[in-house]
C-alpha positions as CSV (number, residue, x, y, z in Angstrom):
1,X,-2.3,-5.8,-6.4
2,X,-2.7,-5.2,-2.6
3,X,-5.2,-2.2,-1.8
4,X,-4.1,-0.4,1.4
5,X,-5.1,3.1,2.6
6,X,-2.7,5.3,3.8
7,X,-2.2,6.5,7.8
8,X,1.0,8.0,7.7
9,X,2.6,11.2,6.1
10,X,4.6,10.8,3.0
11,X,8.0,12.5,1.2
12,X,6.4,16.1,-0.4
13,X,6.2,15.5,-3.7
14,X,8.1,18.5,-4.6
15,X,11.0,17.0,-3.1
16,X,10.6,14.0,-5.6
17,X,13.2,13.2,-8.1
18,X,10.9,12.9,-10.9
19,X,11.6,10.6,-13.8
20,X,8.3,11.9,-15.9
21,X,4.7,14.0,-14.6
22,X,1.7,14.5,-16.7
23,X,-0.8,17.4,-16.7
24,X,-3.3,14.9,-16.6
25,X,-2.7,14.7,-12.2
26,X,-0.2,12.0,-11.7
27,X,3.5,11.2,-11.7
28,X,6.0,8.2,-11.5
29,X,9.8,7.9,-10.0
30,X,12.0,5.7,-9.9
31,X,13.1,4.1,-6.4
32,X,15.6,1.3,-6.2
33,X,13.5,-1.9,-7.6
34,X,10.4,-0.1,-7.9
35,X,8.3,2.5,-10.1
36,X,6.0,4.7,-7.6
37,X,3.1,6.4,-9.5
38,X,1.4,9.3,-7.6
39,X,-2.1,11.4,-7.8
40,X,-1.5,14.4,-8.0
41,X,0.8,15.9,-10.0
42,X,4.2,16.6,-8.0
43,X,2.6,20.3,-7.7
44,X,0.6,19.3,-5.1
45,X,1.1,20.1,-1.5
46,X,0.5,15.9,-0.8
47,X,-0.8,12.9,-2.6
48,X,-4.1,10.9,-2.7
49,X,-3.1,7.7,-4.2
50,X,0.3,6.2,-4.3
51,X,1.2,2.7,-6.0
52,X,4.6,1.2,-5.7
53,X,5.4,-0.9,-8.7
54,X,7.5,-4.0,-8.5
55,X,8.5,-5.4,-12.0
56,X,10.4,-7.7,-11.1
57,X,8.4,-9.0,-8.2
58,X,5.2,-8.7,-10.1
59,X,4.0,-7.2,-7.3
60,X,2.2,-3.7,-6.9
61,X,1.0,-1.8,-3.7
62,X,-1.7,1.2,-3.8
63,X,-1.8,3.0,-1.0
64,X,-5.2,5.5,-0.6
65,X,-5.3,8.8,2.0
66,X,-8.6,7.6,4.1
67,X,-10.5,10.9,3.2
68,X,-10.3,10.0,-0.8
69,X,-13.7,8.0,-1.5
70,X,-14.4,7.0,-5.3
71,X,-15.4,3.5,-7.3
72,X,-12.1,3.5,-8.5
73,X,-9.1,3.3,-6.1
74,X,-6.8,3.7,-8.9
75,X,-8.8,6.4,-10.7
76,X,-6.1,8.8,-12.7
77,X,-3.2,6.3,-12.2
78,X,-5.3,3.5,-14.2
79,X,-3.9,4.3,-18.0
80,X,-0.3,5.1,-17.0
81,X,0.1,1.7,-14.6
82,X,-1.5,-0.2,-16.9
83,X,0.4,1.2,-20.1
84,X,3.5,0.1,-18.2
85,X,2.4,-3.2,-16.9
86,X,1.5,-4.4,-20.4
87,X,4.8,-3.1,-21.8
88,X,7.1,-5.3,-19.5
89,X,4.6,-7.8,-20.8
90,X,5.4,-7.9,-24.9
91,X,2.1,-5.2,-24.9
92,X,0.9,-1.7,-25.8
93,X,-2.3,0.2,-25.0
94,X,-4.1,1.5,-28.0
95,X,-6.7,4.5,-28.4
96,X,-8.1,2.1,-31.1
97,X,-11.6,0.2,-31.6
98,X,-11.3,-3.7,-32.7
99,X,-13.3,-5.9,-34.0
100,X,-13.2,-9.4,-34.7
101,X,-14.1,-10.8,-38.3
102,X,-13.8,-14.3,-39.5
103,X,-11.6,-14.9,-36.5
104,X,-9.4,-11.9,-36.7
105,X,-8.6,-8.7,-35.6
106,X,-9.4,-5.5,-37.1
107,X,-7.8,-2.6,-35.6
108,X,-9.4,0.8,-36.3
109,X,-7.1,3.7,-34.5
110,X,-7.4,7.3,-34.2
111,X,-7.9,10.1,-31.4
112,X,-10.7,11.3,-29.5
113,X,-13.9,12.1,-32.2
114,X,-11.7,10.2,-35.6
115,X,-14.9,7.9,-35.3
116,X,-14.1,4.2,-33.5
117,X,-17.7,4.1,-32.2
118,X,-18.9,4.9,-35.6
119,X,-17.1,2.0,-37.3
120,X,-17.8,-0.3,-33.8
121,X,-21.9,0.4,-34.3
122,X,-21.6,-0.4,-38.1
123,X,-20.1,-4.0,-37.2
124,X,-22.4,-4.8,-34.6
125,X,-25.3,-4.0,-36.6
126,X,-23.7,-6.7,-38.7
127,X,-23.1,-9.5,-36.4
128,X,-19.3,-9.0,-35.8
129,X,-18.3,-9.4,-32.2
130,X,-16.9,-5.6,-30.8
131,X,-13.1,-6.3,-28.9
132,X,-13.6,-2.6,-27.7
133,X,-14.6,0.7,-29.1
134,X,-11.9,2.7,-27.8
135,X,-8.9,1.1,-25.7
136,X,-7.3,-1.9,-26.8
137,X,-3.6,-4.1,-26.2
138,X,-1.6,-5.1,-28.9
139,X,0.1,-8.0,-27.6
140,X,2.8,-10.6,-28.7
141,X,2.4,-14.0,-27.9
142,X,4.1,-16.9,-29.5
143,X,5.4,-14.6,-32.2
144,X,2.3,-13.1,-33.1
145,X,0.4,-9.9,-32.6
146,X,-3.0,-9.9,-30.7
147,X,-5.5,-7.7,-30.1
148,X,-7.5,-7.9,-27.1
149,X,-10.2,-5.7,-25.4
150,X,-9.7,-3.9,-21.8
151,X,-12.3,-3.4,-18.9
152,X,-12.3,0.0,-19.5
153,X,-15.7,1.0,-21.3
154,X,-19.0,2.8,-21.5
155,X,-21.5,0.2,-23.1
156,X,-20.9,-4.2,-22.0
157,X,-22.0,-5.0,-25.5
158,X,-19.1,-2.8,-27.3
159,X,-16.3,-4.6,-25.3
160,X,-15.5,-8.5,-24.7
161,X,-12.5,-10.0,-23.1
162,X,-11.6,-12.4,-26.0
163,X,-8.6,-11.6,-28.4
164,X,-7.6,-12.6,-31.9
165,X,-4.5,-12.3,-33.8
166,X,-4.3,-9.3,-35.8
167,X,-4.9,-9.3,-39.3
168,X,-5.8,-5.2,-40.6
169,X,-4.9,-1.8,-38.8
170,X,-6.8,1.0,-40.0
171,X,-6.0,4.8,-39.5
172,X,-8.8,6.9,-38.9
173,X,-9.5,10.4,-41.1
174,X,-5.9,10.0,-42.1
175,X,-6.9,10.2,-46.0
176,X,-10.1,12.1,-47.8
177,X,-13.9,10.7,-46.8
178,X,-14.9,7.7,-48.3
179,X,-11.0,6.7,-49.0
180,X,-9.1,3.6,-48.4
181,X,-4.9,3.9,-48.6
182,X,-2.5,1.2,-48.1
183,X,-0.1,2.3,-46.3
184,X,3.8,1.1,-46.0
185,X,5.2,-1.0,-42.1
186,X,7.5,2.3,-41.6
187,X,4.4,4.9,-41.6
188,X,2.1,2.6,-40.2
189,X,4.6,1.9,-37.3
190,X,4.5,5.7,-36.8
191,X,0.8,5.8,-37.1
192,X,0.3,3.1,-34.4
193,X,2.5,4.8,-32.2
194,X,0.8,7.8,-32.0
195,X,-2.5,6.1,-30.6
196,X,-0.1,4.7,-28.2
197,X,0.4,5.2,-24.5
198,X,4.2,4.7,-24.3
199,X,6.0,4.7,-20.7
200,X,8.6,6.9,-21.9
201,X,10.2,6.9,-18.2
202,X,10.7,2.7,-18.5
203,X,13.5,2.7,-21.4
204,X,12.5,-1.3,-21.4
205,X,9.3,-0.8,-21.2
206,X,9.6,1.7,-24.2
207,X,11.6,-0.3,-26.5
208,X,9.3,-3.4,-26.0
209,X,6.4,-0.6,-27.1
210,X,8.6,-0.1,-30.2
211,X,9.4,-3.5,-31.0
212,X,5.4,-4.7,-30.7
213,X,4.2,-1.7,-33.1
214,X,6.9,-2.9,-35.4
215,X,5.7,-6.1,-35.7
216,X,2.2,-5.4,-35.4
217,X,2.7,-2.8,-38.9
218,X,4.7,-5.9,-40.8
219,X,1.7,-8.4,-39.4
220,X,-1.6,-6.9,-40.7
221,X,-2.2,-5.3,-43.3
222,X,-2.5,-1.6,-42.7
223,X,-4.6,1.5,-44.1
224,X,-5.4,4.8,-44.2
225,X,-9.0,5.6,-43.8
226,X,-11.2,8.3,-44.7
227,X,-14.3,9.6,-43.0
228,X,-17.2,7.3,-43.8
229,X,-19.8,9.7,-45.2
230,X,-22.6,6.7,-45.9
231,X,-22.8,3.1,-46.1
232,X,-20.6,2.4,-49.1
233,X,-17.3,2.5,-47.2
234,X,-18.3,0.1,-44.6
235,X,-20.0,-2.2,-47.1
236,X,-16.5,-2.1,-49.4
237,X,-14.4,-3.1,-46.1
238,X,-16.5,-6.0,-45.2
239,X,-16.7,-7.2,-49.0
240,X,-12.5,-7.0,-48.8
241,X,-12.7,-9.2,-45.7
């Protein structure tokens, strides 16, 4: 990725044909060859931070005004860009913990509060090596599904860069506290999906999404999971291992 700052005025983005804006402050279009992600939304009068995407080049460009000053030069565009670059890849980014046990992957997913650091903190205290305790990729790679962990954390020791293949996929608070459900490849596909970032504006992108959660639900085994209230929950998962 080439990091450039910006000395020249651009299109107004309310002139954009927009292919998909968020509310969270950025927006993407399609031009020719390329995807161009912006920050701001397209309701802004101009933007701070514009990277043209090149799939098929494998190329990307971020261009920065010169007044914008942060540690990250991608700083609102990192989750969308990066959702789409791992989709062109055989990959999906997942609001999900993982940890690794005997060499495999075990997924735990769920929003914002469903409790991935809790179930993170009870496997370290055990030994078990944290993936990450919030955003992960799914990947495929030689016909398998891996999990890896992404840069993107809080705490060094609740995030590594290894991966494993994936082996469980559990759905957080999705079932009474204390609960374990097994759960069927259709409604775990659907489940997986809704932790998902999916680049809804790529329709290849999208479909690769789809076909990776697919596999990933037939691949592991997958659970519903209550709320652990104590100890016993944790300590009748890692028995099951």
């Amino acid at each position: 990725m080439d990091y450039r700052t910006a000395t020249h005025k651009s299109t107004p983005l309310q002139e954009c044909d927009w292919a998909f804006f968020a509310s969270g402050g950025w927006a993407v279009r399609r031009e020719m060859d390329s995807w161009i992600f912006v920050s701001p939304s397209p309701r802004a009068a101009v933007w701070q931070r514009q990277l043209r995407w090149v799939p098929q080049e494998g190329r990307a460009h971020l261009r920065v005004r010169p007044d914008q000053t942060t540690d990250n030069p991608l700083q609102n565009l990192t989750l969308p860009f990066f959702a789409a670059l791992f989709a062109r890849h055989r990959g999906v980014l997942v609001h999900a913990a993982a940890i690794e046990v005997g060499g495999k992957a075990w997924v735990f997913a769920g929003p914002s509060g469903s409790g991935k650091s809790h179930w993170t903190r009870q496997w370290l205290a055990r030994g078990s090596t944290i993936l990450h305790e919030d955003r992960i990729v799914l990947r495929e790679l030689d016909g398998q599904i891996w999990a890896f962990g992404t840069p993107w954390h809080l705490e060094p020791r609740l995030n590594s860069p290894r991966g494993a293949p994936l082996e469980r996929l559990f759905f957080l608070q999705e079932t009474t506290p204390d609960a374990i459900q097994q759960v069927g490849p259709t409604a775990a596909t659907t489940l997986l999906l809704r932790s998902s970032i999916l680049p809804i504006y790529d329709p290849e992108g999208t479909q690769a999404v789809l076909d990776v959660a697919g596999q990933a639900a037939l691949q592991a085994r997958t659970f519903r999971l209550g709320y652990a209230t104590g100890a016993g929950l944790v300590d009748r998962l890692e028995k099951s291992g």
